[in-house]
C-alpha positions in Angstrom: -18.8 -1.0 5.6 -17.4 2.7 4.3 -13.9 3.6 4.1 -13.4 7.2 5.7 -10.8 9.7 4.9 -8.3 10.4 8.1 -8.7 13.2 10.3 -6.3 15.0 12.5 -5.5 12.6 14.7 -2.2 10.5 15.4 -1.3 6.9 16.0 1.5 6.3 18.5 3.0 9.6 17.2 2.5 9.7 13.7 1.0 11.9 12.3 -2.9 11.6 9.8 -2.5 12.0 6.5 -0.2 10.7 4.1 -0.2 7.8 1.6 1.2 5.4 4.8 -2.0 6.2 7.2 -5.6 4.9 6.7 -8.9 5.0 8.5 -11.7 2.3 8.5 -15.2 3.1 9.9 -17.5 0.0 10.0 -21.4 0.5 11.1 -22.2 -3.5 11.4 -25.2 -5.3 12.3 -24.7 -6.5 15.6 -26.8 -9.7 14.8 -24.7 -10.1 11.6 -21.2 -10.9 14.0 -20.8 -14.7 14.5 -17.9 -16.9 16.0 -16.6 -16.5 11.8 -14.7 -14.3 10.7 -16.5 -10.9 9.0 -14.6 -8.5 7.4 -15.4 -4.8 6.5 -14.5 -3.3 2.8 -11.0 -2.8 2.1 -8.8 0.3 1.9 -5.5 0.7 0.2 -2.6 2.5 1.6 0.7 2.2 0.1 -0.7 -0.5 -2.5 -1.8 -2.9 -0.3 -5.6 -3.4 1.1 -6.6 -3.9 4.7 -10.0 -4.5 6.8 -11.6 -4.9 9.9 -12.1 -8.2 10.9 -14.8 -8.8 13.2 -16.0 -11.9 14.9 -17.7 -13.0 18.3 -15.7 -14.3 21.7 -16.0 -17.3 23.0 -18.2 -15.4 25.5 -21.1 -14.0 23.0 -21.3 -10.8 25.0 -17.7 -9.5 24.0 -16.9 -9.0 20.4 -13.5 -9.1 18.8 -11.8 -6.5 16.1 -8.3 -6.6 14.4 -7.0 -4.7 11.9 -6.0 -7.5 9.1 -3.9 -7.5 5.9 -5.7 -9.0 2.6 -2.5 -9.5 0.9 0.0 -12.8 0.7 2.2 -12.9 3.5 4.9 -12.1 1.5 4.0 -8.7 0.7 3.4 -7.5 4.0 6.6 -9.5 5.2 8.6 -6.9 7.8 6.0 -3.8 7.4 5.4 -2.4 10.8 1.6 -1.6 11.8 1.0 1.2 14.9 -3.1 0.8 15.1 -5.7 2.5 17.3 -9.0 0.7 17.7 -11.8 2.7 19.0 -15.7 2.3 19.4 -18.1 4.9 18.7 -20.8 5.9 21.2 -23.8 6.2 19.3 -25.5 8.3 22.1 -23.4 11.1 21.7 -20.5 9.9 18.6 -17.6 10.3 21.3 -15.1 7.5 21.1 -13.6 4.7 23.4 -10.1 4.0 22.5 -7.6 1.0 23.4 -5.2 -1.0 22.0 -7.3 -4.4 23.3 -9.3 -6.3 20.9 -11.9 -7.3 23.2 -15.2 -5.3 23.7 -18.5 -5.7 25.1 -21.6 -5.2 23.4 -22.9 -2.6 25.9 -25.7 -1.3 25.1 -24.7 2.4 24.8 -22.2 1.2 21.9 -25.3 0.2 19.8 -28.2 1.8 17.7 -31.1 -0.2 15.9 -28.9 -3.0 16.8 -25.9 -1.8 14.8 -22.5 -1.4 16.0 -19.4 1.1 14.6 -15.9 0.2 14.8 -12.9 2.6 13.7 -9.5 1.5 13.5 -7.0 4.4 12.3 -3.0 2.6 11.2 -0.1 4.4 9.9 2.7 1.5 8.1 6.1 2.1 8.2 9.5 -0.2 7.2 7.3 -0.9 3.6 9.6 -0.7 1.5 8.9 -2.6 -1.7 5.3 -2.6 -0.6 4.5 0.7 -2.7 3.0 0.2 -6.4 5.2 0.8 -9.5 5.7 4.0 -11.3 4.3 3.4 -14.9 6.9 5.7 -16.9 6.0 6.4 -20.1 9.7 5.1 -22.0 8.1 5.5 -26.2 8.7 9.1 -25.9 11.8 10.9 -24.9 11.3 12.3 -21.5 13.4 14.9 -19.7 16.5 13.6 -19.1 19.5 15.3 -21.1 21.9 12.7 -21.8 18.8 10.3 -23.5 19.5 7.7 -25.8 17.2 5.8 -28.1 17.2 1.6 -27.2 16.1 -0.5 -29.6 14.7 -4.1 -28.5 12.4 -6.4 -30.4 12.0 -3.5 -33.4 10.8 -1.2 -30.4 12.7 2.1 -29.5 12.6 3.3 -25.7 14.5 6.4 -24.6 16.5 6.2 -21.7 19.5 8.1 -19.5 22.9 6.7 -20.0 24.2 7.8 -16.5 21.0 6.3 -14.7 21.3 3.0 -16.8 25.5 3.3 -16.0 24.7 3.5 -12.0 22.6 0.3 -12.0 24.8 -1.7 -14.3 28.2 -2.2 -15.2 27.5 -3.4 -18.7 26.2 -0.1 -19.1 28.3 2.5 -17.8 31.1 0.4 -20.2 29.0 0.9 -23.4 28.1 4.2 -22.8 31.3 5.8 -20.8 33.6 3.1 -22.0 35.8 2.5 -25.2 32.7 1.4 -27.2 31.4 2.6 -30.6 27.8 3.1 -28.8 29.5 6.0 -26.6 28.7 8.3 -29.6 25.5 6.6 -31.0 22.0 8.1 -30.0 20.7 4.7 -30.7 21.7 1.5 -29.9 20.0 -1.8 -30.5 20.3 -4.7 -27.8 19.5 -8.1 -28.8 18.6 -11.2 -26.4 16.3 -8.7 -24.4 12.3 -9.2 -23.8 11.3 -5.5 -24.2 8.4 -6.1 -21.5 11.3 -7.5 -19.1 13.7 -4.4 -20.0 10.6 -1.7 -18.9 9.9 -3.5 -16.3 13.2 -3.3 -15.0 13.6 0.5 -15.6 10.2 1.2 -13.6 12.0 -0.1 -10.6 15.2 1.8 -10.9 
């Protein structure tokens, strides 16, 4: 299958475009679709990949498509899917949309036996679903109140006041009556560095 880009269209009233709405065209063999499961290449939108997933009805003149999730069940847990499902009319490329899953093979929807399916989705309520920001901490970046953090013999720069919103411990040594309050280094000990950047990539 080929991934297309999104066009102009809506699903359920969101709007195309954007890193939360994909598009999936599929041109299959129709002889290739059994009672198993077939699934078309993946797409990613808001790091995590979906498919078509084809496969024949019981009655093996209707076909079935759903849009499906290749990830663990945990990731997608709570995301909310609005899908359109359409077949394109190879006689003259218009589409038939609906929001079944059930289609004949008519013969109108085929060309050198080969079948397209499109499904456009736009995700919302993914929160945590996104990939991780990979900041750059070895080299001080733009923040003005930096400080240097030493862990493990490695020094990361950092900002005091977005460290002191996340954590108590932190606003104390930096805002508190501590001797680091004035430091522009400060070494913290008990800490796997990998952990530590791993952290500040999520705040």
């Amino acid at each position: 299958g080929r991934v297309m880009a999104s066009d102009a269209q809506k699903v359920d009233g969101v709007p195309a475009g954007g890193d939360s709405f994909g598009t999936i065209r599929w041109e299959i063999d129709k002889d290739y679709i059994s009672t198993y499961a077939h699934y078309s290449s993946k797409v990613e939108v808001v790091g995590m990949n979906w498919a078509i997933m084809v496969f024949k009805d019981e009655d093996e003149n209707y076909v079935r498509a759903f849009l499906r999730s290749m990830e663990d069940r945990n990731k997608v847990q709570g995301v909310e899917v609005a899908v359109k499902l359409s077949l394109i009319n190879h006689k003259d490329g218009s589409k038939t949309v609906t929001n079944k899953n059930r289609w004949s093979y008519g013969r109108f929807w085929t060309k050198d036996n080969k079948i397209t399916f499109e499904i456009q989705f736009a995700l919302s309520n993914f929160k945590g679903s996104r990939k991780i920001r990979q900041v750059d901490f070895t080299s001080p970046n733009f923040f003005v109140d930096n400080i240097g953090l030493l862990i493990e013999g490695k020094k990361i720069y950092v900002s005091k006041q977005l460290l002191s919103i996340h954590s108590p411990v932190f606003h104390s040594m930096f805002y508190g009556n501590f001797d680091e309050k004035n430091k522009n280094e400060v070494e913290l000990k008990d800490i796997a560095i990998n952990d530590f950047i791993e952290l500040l990539n999520v705040i």
